[in-house]
C-alpha positions in Angstrom: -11.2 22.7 1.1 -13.3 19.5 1.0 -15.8 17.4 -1.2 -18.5 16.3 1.0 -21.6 14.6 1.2 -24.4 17.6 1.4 -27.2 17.6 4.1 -30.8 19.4 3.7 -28.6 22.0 5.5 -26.9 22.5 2.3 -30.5 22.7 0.1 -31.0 26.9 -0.3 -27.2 27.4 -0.9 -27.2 24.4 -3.3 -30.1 25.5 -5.6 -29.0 29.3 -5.1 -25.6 28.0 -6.7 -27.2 25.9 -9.4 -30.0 28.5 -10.8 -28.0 31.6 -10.6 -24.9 29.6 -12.4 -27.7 28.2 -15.2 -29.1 31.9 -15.3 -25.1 33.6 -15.8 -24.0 31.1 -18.2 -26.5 29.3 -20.2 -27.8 32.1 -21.9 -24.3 32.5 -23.7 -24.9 29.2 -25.3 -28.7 28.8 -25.0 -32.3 30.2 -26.3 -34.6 31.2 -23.3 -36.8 28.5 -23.4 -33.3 26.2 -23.2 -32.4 28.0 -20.1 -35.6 27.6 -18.7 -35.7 23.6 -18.8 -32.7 23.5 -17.2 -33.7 26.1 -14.6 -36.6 23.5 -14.2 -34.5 20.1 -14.5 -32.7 21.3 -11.3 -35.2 22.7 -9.5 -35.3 22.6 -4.8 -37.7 19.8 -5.3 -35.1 17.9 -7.4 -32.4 18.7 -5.5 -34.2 17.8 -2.6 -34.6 14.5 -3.4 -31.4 14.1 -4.4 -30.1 14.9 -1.0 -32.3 13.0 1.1 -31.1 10.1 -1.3 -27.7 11.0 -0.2 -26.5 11.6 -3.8 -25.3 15.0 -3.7 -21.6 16.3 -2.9 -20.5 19.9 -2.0 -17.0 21.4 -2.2 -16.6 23.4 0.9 -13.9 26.1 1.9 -14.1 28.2 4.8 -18.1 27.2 5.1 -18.6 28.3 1.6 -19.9 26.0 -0.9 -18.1 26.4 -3.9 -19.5 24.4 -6.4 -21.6 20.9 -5.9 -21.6 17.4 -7.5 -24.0 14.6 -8.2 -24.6 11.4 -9.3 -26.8 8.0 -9.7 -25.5 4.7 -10.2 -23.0 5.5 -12.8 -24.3 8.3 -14.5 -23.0 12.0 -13.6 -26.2 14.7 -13.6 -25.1 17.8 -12.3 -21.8 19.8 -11.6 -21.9 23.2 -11.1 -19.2 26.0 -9.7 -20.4 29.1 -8.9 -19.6 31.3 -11.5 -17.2 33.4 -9.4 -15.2 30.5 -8.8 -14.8 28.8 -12.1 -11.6 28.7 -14.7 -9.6 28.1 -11.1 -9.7 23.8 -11.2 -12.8 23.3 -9.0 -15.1 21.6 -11.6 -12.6 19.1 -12.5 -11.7 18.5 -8.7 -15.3 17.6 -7.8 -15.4 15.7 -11.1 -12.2 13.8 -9.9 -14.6 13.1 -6.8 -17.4 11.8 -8.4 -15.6 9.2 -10.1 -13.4 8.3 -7.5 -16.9 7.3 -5.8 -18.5 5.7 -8.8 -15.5 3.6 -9.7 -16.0 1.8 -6.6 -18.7 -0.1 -7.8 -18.6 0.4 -11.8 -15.9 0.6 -14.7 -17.4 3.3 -16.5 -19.3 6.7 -16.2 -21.7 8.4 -18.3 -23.5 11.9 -18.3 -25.3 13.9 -20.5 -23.2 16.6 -21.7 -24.4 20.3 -22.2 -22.4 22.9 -24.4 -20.6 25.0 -21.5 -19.5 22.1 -20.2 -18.5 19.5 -23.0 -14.9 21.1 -23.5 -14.3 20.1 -19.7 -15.2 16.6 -20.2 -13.6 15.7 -23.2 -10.6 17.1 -21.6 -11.0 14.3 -19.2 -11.5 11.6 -21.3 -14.8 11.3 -21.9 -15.7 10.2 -25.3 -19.1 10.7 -27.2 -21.3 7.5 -27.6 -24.6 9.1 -28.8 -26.3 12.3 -29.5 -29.8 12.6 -28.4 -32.7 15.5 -29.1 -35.1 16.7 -26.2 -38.1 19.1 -27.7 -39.1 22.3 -25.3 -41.4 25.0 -25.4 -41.7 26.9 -28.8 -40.4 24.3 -31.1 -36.7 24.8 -29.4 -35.3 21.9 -29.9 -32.5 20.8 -26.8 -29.0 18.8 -28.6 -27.0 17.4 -26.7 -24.4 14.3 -26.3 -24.3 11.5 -23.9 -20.3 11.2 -23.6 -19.0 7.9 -21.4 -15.3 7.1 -20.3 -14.1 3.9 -18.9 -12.9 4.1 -15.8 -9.2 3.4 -14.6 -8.8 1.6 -11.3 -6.4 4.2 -9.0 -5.5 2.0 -5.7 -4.0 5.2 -4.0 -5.4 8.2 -1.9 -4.3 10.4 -5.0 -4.7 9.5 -8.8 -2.9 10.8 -11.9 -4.5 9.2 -14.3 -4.6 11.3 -17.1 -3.1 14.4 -15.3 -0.5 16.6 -16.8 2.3 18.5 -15.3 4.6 21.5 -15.9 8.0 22.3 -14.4 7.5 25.2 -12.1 11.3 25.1 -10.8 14.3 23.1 -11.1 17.9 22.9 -10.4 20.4 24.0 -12.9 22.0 20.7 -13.5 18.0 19.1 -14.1 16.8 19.2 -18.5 13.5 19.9 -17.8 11.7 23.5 -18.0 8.2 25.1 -18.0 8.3 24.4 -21.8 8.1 20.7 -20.7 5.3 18.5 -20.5 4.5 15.9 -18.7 1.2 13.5 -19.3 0.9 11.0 -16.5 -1.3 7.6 -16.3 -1.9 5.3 -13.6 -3.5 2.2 -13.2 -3.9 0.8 -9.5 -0.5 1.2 -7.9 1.6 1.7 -11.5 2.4 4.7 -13.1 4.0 6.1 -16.0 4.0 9.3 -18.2 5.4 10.7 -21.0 6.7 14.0 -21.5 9.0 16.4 -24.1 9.6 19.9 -24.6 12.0 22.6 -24.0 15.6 20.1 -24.0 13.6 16.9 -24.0 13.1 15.7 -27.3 11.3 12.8 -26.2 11.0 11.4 -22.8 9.2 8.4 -20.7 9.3 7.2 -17.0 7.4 4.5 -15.2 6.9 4.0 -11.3 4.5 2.9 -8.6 2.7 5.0 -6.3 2.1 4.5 -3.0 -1.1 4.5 -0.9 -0.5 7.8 0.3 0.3 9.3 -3.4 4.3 9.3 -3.2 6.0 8.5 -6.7 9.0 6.2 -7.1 10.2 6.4 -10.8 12.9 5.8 -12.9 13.1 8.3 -16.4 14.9 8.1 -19.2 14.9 11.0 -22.3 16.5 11.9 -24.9 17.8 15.6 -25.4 18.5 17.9 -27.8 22.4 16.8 -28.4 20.9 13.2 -29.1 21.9 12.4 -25.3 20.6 9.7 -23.8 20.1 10.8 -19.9 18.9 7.9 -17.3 17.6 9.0 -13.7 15.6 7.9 -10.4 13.2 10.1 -8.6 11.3 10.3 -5.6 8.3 12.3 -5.4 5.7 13.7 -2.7 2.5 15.4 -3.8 0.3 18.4 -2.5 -2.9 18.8 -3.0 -4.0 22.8 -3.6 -6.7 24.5 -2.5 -7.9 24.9 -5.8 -7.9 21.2 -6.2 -4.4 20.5 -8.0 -1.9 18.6 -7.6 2.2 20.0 -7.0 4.6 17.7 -6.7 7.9 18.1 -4.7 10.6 16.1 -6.6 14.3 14.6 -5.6 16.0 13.1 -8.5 19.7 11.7 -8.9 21.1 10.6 -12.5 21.9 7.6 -13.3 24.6 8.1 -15.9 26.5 11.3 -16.9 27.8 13.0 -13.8 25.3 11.2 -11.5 24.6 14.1 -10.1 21.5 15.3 -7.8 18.6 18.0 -8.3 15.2 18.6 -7.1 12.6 19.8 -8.7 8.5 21.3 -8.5 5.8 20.5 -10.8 2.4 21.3 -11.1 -0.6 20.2 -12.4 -2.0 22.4 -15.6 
């Protein structure tokens, strides 16, 4: 699987994806007439001219195009998976993409938000700054909200910036379940995260990452018997084909028996 730049090669598959994913889903949110302005808004000639400006992406796997990305400046204006492929982590991959591009040269992003896809965004991060009206046919009146979120610098080939994480396995001798949590943040190299649930009351660790996404940490919780438990773990991520993250894990306590475990997360 990879993000790529798309080519005029790309156009019929591109506006194939984009009309019949506007044509399946809109209409569970939208009048006709709503459907048909965005049907319009993302027309080939559109897209076109978005290619040959070099502003569209396309997430490939086995020479299939999956879903497709694009952007101006700062300012997302369409991400769509097909239909078949949705619910499985590819939106948010290619929108990891897009702003791993755009933070290159700005500190924030902006897009306008429609309804089918607003939950995804607020999920990462984005915040509402205005809400705007756009009049089509009939009297139909279009709502929608132009949502922005401040971008956070990630020096790395991976970034966990607001990224969570669930316990898939662990050794016996580890606190940490699938009932646990696990919210990460990074900013350039540092990261830390916070996480409870299951025997962890409450829980923080803080580490670096390195260029090619290995975590170095130190974590300290508090459990259920009022323990407080002290450890140091290294960790080496995997990127899915679905676009998540799962991270192999060796830890080692620091206090209590000192023991050592190992453990697997992955990203929810």
């Amino acid at each position: 699987m990879e993000y790529i730049k798309a080519t005029e090669k790309d156009l019929e598959k591109i506006v194939i994806l984009v009309q019949e994913t506007i044509k399946t889903i809109y209409p569970k949110y939208y009048p006709k007439e709503v459907v048909d302005f965005f049907c319009e808004l993302h027309c080939r000639e559109n897209i076109s001219k978005d290619i040959e400006a070099g502003l569209v992406g396309v997430l490939k796997k086995d020479n299939q195009i999956l879903g497709t990305g694009c952007y101006k400046e700062n300012h997302i204006t369409r991400v769509y998976v097909n239909p078949a492929f949705q619910k499985q982590g590819y939106g948010s991959y290619i929108m990891q993409c897009l702003e791993n591009e755009i933070g290159l040269q700005h500190d924030t992003v902006c897009l306008d938000a429609s309804l089918p896809a607003s939950h995804l965004y607020e999920k990462r991060g984005y915040k509402t700054i205005k809400h705007e009206r756009w009049n089509v046919e009939n009297g139909v009146v279009l709502v929608y909200e132009i949502m922005e979120k401040r971008l956070v610098k990630c020096s790395t080939s991976i970034c966990y910036n607001e990224k969570f994480f669930v316990p898939r396995e662990n050794t016996e001798n580890g606190e940490v379940s699938g009932n646990t949590i696990f919210s990460y943040y990074q900013d350039g190299n540092i990261l830390w995260a916070d996480y409870s649930g299951g025997e962890v009351v409450r829980g923080h660790l803080i580490g670096t990452v390195a260029e090619n996404g290995e975590l170095d940490f130190y974590y300290q919780h508090i459990n259920v018997q009022k323990q407080i438990r002290v450890g140091v773990c290294h960790s080496v991520p995997k990127v899915l084909e679905n676009g998540k993250i799962e991270l192999s894990e060796k830890w080692k306590w620091l206090n209590g028996d000192k023991s050592e475990g190992s453990s697997l997360l992955v990203e929810v």
